[in-house]
N, C-alpha and C positions, 0 to 999 in steps of 0.2 A: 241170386248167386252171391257167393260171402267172397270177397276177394282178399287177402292181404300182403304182407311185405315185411320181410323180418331178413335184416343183417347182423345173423347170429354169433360173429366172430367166433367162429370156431363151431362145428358140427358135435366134433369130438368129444370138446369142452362141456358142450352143454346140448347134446344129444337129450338126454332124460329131461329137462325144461322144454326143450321142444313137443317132445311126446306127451308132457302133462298139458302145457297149451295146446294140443290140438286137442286134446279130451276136452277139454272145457272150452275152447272158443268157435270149433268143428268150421273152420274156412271148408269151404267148397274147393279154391285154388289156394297153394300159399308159394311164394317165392321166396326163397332163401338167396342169403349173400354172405359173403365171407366162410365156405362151409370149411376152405382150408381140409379136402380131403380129394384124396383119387379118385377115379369113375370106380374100382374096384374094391375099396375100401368105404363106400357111400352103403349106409343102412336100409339098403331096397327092403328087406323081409321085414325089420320093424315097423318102415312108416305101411307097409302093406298090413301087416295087422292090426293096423289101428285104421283100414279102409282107403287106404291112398296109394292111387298108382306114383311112379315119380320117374323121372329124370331127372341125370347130372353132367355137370360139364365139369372136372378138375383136375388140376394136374398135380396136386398133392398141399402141398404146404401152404402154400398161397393163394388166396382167392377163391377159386371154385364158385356157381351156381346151381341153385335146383330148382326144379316145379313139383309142386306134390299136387295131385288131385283125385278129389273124388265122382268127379264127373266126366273121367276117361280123359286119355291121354294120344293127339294124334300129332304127324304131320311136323316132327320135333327136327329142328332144326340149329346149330352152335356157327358162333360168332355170325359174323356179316355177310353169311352163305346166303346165293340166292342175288348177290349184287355187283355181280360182274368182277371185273380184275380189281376190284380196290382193297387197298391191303391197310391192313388191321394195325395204328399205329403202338399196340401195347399187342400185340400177336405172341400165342401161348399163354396168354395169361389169364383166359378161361373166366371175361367178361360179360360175354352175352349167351341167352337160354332162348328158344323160343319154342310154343307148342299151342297147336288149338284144346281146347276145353271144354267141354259142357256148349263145341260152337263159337266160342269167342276165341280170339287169338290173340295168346300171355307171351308177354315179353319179358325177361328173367333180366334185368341192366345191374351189371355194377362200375359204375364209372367211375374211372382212376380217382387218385386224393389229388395229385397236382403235387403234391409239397409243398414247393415255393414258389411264390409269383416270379415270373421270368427264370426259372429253371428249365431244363430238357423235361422234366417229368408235366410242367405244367404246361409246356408248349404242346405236348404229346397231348394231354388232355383233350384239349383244346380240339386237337385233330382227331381225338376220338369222338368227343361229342358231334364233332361237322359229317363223321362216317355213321355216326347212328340216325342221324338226322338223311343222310342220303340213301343209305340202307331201307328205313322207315318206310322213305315216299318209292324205293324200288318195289319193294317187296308190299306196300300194304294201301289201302284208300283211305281216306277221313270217314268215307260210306261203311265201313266194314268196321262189325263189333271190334274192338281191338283196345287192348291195353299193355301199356308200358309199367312195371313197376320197380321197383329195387332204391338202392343206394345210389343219389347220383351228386353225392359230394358237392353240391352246391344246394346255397339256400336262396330262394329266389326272389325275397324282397328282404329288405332290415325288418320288417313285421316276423319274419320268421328268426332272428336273432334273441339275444336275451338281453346284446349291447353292441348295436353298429358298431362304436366304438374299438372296443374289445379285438375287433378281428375286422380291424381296417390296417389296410396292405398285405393281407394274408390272402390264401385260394378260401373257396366257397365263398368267394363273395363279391369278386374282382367285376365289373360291367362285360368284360368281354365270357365269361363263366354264366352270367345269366342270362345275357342274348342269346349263346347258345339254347338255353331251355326255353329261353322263349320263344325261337326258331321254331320249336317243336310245338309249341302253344298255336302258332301262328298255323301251322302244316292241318292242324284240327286237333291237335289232343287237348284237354281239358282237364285243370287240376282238383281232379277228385273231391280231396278233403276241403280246398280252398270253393267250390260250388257249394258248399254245406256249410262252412263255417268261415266268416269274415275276422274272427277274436285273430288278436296279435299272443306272442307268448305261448305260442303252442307249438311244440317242439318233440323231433322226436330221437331225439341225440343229446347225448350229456358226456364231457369226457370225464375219464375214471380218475382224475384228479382233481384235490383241491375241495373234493366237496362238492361240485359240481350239481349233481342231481339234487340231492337236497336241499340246493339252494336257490335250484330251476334255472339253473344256468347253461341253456342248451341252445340246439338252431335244430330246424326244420329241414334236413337234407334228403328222407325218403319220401318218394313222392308215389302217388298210384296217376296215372293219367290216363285217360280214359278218349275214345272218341265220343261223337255227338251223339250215335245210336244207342251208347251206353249211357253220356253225360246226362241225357233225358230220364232216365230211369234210375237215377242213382237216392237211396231212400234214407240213409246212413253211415255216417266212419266215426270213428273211434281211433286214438291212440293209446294202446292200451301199458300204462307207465307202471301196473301190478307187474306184469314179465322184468321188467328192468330193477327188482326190487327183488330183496332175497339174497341166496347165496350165491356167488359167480355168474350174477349177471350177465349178457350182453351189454355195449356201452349203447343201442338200439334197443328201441320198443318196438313192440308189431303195429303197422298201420294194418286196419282193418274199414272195407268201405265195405258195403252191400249195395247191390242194384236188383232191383227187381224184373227179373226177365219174363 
């Protein structure tokens, strides 16, 4: 199963990029983030003719997630439904996707930016990452295929930086930002690309300033994670930095892992 992970700032924008990468890269699952469109206004009948059932979560301008698959689509579920009265600290804003697949069970995550360290937005974070983390172990086992992917605004070692330096006292990168994901490391997910590949400098984010990509000046913020059922069987990833290139890019390249089921 071909799994990937693409925050394509904007559905709209670059609709036609997406449709040419699934021609040629054919995910089995993909997860979108940033689709920035309504449940009503989401492209069901194209990505269907290119063989993809999908589901979306958005409320228009901002945010939004999707799952596209071609190995059927069940059991879908939006935000942290399923986990008793805890309430969602960024609520409406069309965060979390979830759906089984081809038998595994995909977790669609885009988790807040934070802004600034010690802001209201980055405190929120903070309390989002702790509801996904309790959400996760309500709703799922370490025993059960299951994977987490998306955007999750933190990079989670300076190995994934381009320069600790550079974005010291800023969010993505603060200790309490990465215990959270490590919380989740701990509960049994297991990071994908990081089981296949140890290189430092591998990144899948660049900002549209400055130069930035050209100069490889990025961090490592979308993550695929995976449980042990899956971690065992995982054959392949790729970050594929051709999508990120061209006209009107996304400021995101697609992570692409394969596991063999």
């Amino acid at each position: 199963m071909r799994l990937a992970t693409w925050n394509v700032n904007s559905l709209k924008a670059r609709q036609a990029r997406v449709e040419e990468w699934l021609e040629y890269a054919r995910p089995d699952v993909l997860c979108l983030q940033e689709t920035k469109l309504s449940d009503d206004t989401f492209p069901q009948l194209s990505f269907g003719a290119l063989g993809y059932d999908a589901v979306h979560h958005g409320p228009g301008r901002w945010n939004g997630v999707a799952i596209l698959s071609r190995v059927g689509i069940d059991k879908v579920t939006t935000g942290f439904e399923g986990s008793g009265e805890m309430v969602d600290p960024y609520e409406g804003d069309a965060r979390l996707l979830a759906a089984t697949c081809g038998g595994v069970r995909v977790v669609c995550a885009y988790v807040p930016n934070g802004r600034e360290v010690g802001s209201e937005f980055y405190d929120r974070k903070l309390a989002w990452l702790e509801c996904l983390h309790t959400w996760i172990d309500a709703t799922s086992s370490p025993s059960d295929p299951l994977t987490v992917m998306g955007d999750f605004n933190v990079a989670p070692e300076d190995r994934d930086l381009w320069s600790p330096k550079a974005f010291k006292n800023s969010t993505h990168v603060t200790p309490p930002e990465r215990e959270a994901v490590a919380r989740l490391r701990d509960w049994g997910l297991v990071d994908a690309f990081r089981a296949l590949y140890d290189q430092d400098r591998l990144f899948t984010y660049w900002d549209y300033r400055r130069g930035d990509f050209h100069e490889h000046r990025g961090m490592r913020i979308d993550l695929v994670l995976v449980t042990k059922p899956l971690a065992g069987k995982l054959t392949w990833a790729l970050v594929d930095r051709n999508a990120r290139k061209g006209k009107l890019p996304s400021d995101h390249a697609p992570l692409v892992v394969d596991v063999d089921l």
